[in-house]
SELOVO-112749 format. One line per 5 residues: number of its first residue (from 0); for each residue z, x, y negated of N, C-alpha, C, CB. Coordinates in steps of 0.1 Angstrom, whole numbers, plus 5000, padded with zeros to 4 digits. Each point is the difference from the previous one (the first is absolute). Glycine has a CB too. Layout:
N
NUM	Z X Y Z X Y Z X Y Z X Y ~ ...
***
This chain:
289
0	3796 3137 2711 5009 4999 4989 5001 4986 4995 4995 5023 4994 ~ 4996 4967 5010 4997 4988 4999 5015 4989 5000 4974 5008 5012 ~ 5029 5002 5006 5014 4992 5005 5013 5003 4991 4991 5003 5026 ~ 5009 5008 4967 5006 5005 4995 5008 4990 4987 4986 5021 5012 ~ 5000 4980 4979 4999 4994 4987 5003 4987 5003 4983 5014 4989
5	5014 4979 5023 5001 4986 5001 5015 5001 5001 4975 4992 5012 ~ 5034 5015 4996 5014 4999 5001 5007 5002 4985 4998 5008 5026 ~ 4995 5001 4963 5008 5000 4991 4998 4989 4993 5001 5021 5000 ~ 4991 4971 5002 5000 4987 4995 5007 4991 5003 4983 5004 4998 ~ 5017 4992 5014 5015 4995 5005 5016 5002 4995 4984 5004 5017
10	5013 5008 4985 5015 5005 4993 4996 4995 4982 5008 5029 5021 ~ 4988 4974 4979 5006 4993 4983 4999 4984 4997 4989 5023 4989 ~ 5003 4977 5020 5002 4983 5004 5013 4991 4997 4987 5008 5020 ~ 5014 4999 4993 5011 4991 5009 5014 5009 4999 4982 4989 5020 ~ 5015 5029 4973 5018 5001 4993 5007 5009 5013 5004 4969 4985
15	4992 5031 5024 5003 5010 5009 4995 5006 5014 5014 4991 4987 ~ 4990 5017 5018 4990 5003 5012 5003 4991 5011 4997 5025 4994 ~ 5015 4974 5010 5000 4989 5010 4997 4984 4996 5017 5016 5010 ~ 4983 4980 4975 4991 4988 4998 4986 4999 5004 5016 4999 4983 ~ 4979 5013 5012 4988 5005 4998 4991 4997 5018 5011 5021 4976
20	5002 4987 5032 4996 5003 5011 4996 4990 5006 5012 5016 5000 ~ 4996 4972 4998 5000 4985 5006 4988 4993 4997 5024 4997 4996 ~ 4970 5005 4992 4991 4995 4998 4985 5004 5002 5018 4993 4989 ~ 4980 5022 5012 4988 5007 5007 5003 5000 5017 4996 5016 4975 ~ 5012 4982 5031 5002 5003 5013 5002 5013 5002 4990 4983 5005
25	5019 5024 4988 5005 5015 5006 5015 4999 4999 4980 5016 4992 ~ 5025 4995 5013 5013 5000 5001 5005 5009 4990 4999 4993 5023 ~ 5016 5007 4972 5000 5006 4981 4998 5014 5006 5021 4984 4982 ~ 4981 5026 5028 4999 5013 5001 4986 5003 5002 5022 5002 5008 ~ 4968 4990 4996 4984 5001 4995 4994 4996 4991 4998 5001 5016
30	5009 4990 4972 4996 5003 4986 5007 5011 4997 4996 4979 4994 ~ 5017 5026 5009 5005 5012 4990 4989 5007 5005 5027 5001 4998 ~ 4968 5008 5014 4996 5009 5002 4985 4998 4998 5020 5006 5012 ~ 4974 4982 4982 4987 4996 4997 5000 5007 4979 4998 4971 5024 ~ 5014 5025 4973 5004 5002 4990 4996 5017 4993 5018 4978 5011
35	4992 5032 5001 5001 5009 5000 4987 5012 5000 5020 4988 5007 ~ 4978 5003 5004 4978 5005 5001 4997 5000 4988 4989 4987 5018 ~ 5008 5003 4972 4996 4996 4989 5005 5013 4989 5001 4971 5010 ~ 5010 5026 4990 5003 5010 4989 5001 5011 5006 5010 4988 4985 ~ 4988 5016 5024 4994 5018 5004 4985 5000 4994 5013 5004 5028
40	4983 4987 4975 4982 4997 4999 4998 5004 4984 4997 4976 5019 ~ 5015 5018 4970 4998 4999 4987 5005 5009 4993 4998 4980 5002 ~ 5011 5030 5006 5009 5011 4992 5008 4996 4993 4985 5012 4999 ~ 5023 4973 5002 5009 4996 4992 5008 4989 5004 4987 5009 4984 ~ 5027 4992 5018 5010 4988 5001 4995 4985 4996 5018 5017 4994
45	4981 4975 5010 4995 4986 4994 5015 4988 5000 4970 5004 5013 ~ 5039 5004 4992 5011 4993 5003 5010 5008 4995 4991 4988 5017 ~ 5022 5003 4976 5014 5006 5000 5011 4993 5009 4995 5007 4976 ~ 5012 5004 5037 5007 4996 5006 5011 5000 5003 4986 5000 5002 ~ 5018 4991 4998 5017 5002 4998 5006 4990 5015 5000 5000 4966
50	5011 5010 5044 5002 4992 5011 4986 4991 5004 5028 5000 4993 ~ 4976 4992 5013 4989 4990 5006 4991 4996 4992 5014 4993 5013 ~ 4988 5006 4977 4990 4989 4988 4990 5012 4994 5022 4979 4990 ~ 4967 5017 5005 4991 5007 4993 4992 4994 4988 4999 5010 5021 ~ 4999 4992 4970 4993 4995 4985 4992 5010 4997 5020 4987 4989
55	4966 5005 5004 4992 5006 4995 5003 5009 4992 4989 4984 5004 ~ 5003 5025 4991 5005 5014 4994 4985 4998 4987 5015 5019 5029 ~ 4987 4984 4960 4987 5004 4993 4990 5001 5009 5010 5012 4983 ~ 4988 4999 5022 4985 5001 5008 4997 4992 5010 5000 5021 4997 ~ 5013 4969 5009 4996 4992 5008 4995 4984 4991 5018 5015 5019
60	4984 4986 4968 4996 4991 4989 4989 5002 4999 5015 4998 4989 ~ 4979 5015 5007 4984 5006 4994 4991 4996 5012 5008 5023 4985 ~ 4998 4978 5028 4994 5001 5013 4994 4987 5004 5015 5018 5007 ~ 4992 4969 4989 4999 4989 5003 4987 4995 4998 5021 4999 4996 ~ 4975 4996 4989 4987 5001 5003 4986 5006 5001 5013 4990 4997
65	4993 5024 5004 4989 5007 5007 5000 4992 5013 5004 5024 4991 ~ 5004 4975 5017 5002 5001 5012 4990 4983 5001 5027 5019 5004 ~ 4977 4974 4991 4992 4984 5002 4985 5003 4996 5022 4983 4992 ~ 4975 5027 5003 4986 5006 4990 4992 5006 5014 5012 5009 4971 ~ 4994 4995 5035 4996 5009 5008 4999 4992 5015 5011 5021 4983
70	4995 4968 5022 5000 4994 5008 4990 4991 4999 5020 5007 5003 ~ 4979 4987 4983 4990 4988 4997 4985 5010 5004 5016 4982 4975 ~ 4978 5028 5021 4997 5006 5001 4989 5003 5022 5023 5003 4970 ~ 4990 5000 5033 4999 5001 5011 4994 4986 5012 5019 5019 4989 ~ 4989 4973 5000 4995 4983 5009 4985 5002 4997 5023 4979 4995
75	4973 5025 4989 4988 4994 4995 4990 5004 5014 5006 5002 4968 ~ 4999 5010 5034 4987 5012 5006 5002 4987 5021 5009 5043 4979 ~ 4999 4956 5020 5004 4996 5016 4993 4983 4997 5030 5019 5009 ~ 4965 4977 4977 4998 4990 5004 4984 4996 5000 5023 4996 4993 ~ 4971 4991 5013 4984 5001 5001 4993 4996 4987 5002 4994 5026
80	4985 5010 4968 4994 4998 4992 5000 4988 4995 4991 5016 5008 ~ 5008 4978 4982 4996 4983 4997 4992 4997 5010 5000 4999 4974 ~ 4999 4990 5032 4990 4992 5008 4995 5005 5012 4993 4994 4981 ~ 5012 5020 5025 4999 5007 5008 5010 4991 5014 4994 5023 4979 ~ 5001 4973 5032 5009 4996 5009 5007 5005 5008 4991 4990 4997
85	5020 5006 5009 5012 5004 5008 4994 4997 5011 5021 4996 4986 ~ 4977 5016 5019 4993 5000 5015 5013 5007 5008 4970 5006 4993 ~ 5029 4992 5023 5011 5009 5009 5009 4988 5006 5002 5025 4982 ~ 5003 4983 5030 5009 4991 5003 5015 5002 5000 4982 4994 5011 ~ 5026 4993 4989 5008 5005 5001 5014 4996 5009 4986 5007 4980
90	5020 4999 5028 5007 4992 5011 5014 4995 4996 4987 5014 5018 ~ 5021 4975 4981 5012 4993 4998 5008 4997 5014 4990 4990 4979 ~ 5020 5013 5016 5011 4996 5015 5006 4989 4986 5011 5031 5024 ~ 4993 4958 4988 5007 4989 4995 5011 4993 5010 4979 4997 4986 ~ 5036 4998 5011 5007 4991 5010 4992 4987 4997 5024 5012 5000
95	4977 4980 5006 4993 4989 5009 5004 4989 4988 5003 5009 5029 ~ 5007 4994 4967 5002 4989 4988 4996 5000 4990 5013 4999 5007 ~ 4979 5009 4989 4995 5010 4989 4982 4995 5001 5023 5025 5004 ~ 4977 4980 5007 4981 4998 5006 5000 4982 5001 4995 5027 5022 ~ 5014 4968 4981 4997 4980 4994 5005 4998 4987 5004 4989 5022
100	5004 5022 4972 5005 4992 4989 4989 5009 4981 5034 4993 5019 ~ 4972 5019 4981 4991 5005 4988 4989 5002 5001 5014 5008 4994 ~ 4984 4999 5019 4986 5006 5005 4985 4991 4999 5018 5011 5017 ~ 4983 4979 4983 4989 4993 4998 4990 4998 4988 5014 4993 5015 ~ 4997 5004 4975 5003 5001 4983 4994 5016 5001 5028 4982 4992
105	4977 5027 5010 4997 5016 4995 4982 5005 5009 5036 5009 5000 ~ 4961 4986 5009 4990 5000 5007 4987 4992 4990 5017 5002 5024 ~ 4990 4984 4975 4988 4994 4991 5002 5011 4987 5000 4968 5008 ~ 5002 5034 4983 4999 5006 4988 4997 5013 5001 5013 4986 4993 ~ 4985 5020 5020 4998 5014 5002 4982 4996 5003 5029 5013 5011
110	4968 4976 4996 4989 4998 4999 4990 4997 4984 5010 4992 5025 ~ 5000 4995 4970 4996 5004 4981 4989 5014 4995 5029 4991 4996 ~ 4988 5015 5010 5000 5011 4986 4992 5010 5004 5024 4996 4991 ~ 4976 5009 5028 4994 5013 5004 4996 4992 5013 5015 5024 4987 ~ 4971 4968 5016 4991 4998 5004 4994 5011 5015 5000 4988 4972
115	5001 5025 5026 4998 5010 5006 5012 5008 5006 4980 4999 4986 ~ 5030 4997 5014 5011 5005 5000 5005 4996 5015 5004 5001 4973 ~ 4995 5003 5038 5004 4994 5014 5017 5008 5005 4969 4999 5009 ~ 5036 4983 4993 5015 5000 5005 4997 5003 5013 5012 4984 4985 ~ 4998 5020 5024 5004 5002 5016 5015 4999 4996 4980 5017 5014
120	5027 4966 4994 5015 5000 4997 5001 5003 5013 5007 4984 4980 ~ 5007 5020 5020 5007 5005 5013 5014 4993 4998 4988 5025 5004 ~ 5015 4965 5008 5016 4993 4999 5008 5010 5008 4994 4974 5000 ~ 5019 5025 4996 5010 5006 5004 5014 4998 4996 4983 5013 5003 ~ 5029 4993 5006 5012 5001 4994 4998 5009 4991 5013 4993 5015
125	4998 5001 4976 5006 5012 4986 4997 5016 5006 5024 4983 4990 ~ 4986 5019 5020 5004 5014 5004 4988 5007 5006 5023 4993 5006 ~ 4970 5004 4999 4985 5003 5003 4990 5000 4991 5005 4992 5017 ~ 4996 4994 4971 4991 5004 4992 4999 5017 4990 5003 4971 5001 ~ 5010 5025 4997 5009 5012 4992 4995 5012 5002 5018 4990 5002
130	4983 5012 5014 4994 5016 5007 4987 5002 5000 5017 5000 5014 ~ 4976 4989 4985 4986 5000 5007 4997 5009 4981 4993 4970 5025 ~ 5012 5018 4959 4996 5006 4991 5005 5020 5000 4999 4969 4989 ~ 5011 5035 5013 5003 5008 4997 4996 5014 5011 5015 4982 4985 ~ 4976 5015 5029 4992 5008 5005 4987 5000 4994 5012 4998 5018
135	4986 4989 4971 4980 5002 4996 4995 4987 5007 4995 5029 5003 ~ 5006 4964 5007 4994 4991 5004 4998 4984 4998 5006 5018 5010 ~ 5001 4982 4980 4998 4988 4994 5001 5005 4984 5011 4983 5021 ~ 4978 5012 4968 5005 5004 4987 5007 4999 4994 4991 5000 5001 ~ 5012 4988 5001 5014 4992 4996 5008 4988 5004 4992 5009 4984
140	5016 4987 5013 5007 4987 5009 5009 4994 4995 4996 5008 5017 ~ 5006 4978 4989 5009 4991 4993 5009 4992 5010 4984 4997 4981 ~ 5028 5009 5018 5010 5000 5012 5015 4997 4984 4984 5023 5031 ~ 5026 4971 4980 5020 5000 4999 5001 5011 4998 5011 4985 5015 ~ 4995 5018 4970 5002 5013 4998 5015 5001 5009 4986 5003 4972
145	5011 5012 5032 5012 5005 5012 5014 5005 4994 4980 5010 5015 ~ 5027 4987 4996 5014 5006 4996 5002 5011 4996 5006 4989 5013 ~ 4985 5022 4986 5002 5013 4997 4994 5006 4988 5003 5002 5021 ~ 4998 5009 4977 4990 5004 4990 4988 5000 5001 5013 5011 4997 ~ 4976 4989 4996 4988 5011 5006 4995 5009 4998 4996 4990 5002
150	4997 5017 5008 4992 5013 4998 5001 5000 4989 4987 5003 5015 ~ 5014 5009 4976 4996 5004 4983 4982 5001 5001 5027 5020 4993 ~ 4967 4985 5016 4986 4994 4999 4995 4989 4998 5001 5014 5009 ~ 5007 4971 4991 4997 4993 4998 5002 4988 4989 4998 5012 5020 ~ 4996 4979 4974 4999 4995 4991 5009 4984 5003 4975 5016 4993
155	5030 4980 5004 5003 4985 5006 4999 4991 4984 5022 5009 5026 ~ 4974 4979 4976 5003 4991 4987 5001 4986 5008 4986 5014 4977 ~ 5023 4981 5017 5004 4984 5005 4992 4992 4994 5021 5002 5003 ~ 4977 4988 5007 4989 4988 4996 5009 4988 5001 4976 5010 5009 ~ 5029 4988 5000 5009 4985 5000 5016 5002 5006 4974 4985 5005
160	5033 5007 4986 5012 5003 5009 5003 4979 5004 5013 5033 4985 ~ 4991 4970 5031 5000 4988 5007 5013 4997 5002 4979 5004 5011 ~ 5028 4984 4989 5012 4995 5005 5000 5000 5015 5003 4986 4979 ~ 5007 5014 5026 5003 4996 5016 5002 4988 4996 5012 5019 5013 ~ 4982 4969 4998 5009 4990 5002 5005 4995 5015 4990 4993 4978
165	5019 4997 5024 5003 4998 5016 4989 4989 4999 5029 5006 5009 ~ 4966 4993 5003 4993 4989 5006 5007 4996 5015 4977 5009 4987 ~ 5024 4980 5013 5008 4986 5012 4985 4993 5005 5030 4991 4983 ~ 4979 5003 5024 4987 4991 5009 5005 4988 4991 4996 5010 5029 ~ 4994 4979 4971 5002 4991 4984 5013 4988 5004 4967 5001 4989
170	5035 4998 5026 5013 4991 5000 5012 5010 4998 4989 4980 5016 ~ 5014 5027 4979 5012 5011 4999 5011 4993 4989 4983 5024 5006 ~ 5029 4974 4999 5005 4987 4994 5010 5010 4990 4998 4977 5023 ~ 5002 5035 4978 5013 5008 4995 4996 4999 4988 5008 5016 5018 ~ 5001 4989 4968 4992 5004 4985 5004 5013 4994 4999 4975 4994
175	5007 5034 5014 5006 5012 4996 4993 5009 5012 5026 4992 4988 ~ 4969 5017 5002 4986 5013 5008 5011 5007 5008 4979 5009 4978 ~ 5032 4993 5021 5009 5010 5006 5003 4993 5013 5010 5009 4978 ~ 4994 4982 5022 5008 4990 5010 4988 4998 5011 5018 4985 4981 ~ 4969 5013 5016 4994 5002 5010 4989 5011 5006 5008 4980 4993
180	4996 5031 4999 4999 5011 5003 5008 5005 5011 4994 5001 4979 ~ 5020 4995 5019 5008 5004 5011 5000 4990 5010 5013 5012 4987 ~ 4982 4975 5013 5002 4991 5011 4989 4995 5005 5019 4996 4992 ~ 4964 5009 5008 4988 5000 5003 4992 5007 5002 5005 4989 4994 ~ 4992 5013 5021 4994 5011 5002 4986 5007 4990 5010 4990 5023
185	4987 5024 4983 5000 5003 4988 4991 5011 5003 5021 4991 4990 ~ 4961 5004 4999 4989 5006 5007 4996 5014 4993 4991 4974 5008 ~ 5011 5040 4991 5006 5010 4995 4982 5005 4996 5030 5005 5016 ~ 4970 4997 4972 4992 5013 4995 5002 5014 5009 5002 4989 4975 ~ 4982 5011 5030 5005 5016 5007 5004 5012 4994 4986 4993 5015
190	5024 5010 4989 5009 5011 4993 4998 5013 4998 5011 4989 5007 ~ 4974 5013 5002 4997 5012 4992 4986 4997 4990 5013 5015 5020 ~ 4986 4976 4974 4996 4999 4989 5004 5000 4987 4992 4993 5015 ~ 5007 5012 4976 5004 4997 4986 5010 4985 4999 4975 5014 4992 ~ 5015 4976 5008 5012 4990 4994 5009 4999 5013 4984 4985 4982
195	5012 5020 5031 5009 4997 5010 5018 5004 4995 4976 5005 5020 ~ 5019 5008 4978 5015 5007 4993 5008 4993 4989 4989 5021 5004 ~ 5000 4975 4982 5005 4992 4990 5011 4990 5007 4978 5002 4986 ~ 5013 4990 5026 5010 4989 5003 5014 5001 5008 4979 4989 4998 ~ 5020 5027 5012 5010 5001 5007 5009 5002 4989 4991 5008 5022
200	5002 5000 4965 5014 5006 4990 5006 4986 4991 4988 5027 4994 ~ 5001 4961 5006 5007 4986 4997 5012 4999 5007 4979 4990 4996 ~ 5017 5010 5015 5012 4990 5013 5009 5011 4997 4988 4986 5024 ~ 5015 5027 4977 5010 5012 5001 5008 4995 4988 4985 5022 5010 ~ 5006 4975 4977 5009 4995 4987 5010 4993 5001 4984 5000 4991
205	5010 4988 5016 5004 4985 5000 5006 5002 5012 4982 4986 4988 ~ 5021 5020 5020 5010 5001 5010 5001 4990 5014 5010 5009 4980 ~ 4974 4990 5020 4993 4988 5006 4995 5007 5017 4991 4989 4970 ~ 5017 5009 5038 4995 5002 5018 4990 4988 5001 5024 5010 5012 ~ 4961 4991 4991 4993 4994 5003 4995 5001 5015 4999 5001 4976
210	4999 4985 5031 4998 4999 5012 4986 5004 5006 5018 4986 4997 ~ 4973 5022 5004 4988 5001 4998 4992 4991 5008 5004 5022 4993 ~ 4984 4973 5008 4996 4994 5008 4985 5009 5001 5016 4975 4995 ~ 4980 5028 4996 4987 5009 5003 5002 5007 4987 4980 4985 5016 ~ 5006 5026 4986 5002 5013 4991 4984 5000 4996 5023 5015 5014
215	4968 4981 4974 4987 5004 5001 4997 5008 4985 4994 4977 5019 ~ 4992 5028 4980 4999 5004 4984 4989 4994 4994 5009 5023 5003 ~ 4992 4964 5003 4984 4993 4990 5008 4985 4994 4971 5008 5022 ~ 5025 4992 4969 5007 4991 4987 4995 4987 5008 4999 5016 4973 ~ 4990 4979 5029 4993 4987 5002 5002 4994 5016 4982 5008 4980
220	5019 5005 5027 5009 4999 5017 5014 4998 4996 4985 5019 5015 ~ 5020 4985 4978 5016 4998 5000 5001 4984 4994 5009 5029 4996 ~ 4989 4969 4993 4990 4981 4997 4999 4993 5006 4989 5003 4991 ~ 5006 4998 5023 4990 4992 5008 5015 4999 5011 4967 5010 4995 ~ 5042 5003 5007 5012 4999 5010 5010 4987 4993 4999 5029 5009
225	4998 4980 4974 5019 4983 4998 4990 4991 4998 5026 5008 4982 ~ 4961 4987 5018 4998 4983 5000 5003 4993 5011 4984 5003 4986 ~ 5012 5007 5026 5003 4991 5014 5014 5004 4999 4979 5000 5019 ~ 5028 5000 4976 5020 5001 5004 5006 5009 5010 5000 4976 4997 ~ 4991 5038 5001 5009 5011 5006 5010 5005 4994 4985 5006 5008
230	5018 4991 4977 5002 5010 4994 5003 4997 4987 4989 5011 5014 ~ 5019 5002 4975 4995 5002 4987 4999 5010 4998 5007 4985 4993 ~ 4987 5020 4995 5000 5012 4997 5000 5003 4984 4989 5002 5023 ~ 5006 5014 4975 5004 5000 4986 4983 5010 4998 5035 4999 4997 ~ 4960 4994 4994 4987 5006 4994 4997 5003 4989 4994 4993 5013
235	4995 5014 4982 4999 5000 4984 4987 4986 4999 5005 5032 4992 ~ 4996 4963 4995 4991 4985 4997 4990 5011 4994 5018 4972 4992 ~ 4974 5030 5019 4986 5005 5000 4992 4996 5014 5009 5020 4983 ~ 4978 4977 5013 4990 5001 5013 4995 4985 5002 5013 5021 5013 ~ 4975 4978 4998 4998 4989 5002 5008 4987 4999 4989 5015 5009
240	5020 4986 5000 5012 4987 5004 5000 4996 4986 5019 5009 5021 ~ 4985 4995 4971 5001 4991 4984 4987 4995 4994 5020 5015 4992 ~ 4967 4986 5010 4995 4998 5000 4994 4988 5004 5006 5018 4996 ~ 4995 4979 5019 5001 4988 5010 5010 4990 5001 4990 5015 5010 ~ 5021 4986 4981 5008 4993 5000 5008 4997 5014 4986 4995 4980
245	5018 5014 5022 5007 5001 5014 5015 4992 5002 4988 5022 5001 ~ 5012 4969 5009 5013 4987 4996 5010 5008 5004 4991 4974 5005 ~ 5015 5038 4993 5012 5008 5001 5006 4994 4986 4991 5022 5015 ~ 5021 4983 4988 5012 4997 4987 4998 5012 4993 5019 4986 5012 ~ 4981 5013 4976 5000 5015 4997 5014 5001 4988 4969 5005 5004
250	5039 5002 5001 5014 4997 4989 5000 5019 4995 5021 4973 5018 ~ 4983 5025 4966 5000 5013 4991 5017 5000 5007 4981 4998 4972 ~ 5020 5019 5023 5016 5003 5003 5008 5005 4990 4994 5005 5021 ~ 4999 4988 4965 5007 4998 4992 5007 5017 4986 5003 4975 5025 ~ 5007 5024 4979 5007 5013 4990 4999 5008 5011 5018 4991 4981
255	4978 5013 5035 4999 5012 5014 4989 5000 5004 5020 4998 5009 ~ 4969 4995 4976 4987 5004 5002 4992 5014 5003 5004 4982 4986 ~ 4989 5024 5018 5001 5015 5005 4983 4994 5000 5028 5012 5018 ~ 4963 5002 4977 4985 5001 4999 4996 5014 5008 5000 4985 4975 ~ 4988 5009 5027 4987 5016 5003 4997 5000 4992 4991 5004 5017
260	5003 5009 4975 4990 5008 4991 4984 4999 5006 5023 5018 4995 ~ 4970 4977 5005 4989 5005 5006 4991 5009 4986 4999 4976 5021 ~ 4994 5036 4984 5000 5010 4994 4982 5005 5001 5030 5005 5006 ~ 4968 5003 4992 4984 5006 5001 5000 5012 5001 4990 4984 4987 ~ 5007 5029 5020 5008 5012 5003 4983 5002 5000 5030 5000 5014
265	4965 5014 4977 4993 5010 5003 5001 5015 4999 4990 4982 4996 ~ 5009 5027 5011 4996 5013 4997 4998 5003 4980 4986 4999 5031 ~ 5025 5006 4971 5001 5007 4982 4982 5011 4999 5040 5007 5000 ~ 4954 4998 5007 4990 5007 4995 4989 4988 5006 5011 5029 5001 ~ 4991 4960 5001 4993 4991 4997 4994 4987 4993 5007 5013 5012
270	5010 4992 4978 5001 4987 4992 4986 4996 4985 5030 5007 5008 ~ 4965 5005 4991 4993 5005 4989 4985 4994 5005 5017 5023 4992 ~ 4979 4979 5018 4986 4997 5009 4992 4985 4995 5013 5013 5025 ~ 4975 4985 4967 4996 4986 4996 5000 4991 5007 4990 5009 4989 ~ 5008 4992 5030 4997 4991 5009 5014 4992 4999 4982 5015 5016
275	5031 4992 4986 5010 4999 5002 5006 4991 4992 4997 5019 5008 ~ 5002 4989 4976 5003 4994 4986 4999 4984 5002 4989 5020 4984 ~ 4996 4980 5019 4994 4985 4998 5008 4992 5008 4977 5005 4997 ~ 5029 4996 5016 5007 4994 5014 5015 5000 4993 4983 5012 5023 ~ 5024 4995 4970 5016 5000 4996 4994 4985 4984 5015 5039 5010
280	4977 4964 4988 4994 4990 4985 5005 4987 5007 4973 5013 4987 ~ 5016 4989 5023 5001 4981 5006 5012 4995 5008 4975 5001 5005 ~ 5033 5011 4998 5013 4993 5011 5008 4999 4987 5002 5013 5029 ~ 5000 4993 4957 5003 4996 4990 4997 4984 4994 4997 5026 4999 ~ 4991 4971 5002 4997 4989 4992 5006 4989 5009 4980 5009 4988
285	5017 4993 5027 5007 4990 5007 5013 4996 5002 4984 5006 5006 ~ 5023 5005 4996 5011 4997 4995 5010 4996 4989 4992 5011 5013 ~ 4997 4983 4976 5005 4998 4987 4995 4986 4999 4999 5024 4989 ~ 4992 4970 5021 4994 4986 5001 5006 4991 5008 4981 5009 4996
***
């Protein structure tokens, strides 16, 4: 009933069930019917509905903070004693840009804070990470949030959102992203990755036939192709290469700026777990530094 109460929280939140939905990671017909559970559970309407929309009702007023009373409640019991340590391990799937760029930051401070607490990261694409969390095999992960929904079993919260930019090889004499989009070959995010799609749905926008010259899915390999002058391409300004100062051109695209989401996806009946808690704390802090 935990999942339950937590969704009516949401909904009064955020004002509706498909707002609601967006922001817990369910879809609005598994809050309604999370909803529905709930007040079977309570013997009473918590909602007044009218067509699509729904507003709190009295008992969905009275309910409220019970309901935060009763959850605080529940964390207290799921969490460890004062001074008591965070033992266990626990496994992360990460994209590659992620494991050089936040990951390091969230690793030192997980050492800080929980000493006893053993990581096992696992790299991967998005689409793999994704599945691996939602069979059980990874606890959680930090992948390009996907073109689609997700599972209602699952939790998603955004940590960073990244610009695309084009990168040229550094003598590239043109000054309009478009013009040599269409007139330079052109080193393609692999397409069945997450941002691979983002960028085919760029060019589809922009009405842009690009001449391909290669096809890869590692950010710092595709870097290393436009500095020797195969190429350009379109990436997000994340990962090593910015770091190293890589003598690529790196030009913004201005007002047809287009971003990834990168996101943190766990199992909803695992979100509550102290090992866990502690691990979503620190990809939190890092992402705020």
């Amino acid at each position: 009933m935990i999942r339950e109460l937590t969704t009516l929280l949401a909904v009064a939140r955020y004002g509706t069930f498909a707002a609601a939905g967006q922001q817990i990671g369910l879809t609005q017909s598994a809050v309604s019917a999370q909803i529905r559970t709930l007040e079977q559970a309570v013997g009473q309407t918590l909602f007044d509905r009218t067509g699509r929309s729904a507003s709190l009702n009295a008992a969905g007023l009275r309910a409220l903070p019970l309901a935060n009373e009763i959850i605080a409640t529940y964390q207290q019991l799921c969490r460890p004693e004062q001074g008591e340590l965070l033992r266990g391990t626990v496994t992360l799937g990460a994209i590659t840009s992620v494991l050089s760029g936040l990951m390091p930051a969230v690793l030192l401070a997980l050492r800080q804070q929980a000493p006893q607490l053993e990581m096992k990261l696992s790299p991967g694409m998005s689409l793999n990470l994704l599945t691996a969390v939602e069979a059980g095999a990874l606890d959680l992960a930090v992948l390009v949030k996907p073109p689609f929904p997700l599972n209602k079993d699952l939790f998603a919260q955004t940590l960073q959102r990244q610009a695309f930019v084009l990168i040229c090889p550094p003598d590239t004499a043109d000054a309009h992203p478009l013009n040599i989009l269409r007139n330079q070959p052109f080193i393609r995010y692999n397409r069945s990755s997450f941002d691979g799609r983002l960028v085919q749905q760029y060019l589809r926008q922009q009405q842009i036939n690009v001449e391909v010259a290669l096809e890869l899915d590692e950010l710092d390999a595709i870097v290393k192709m436009v500095e020797v002058g195969l190429g350009v391409s379109l990436i997000p300004s994340a990962g090593l290469w910015l770091e190293r100062n890589s003598p690529v051109r790196i030009m913004p695209l201005g007002d047809a700026t287009f971003y990834r989401e990168v996101i943190m996806v766990i199992r909803q009946s695992q979100r509550q777990l102290p090992l866990l808690q502690q691990v979503q704390r620190c990809l939190q802090m890092a992402k705020a530094s």
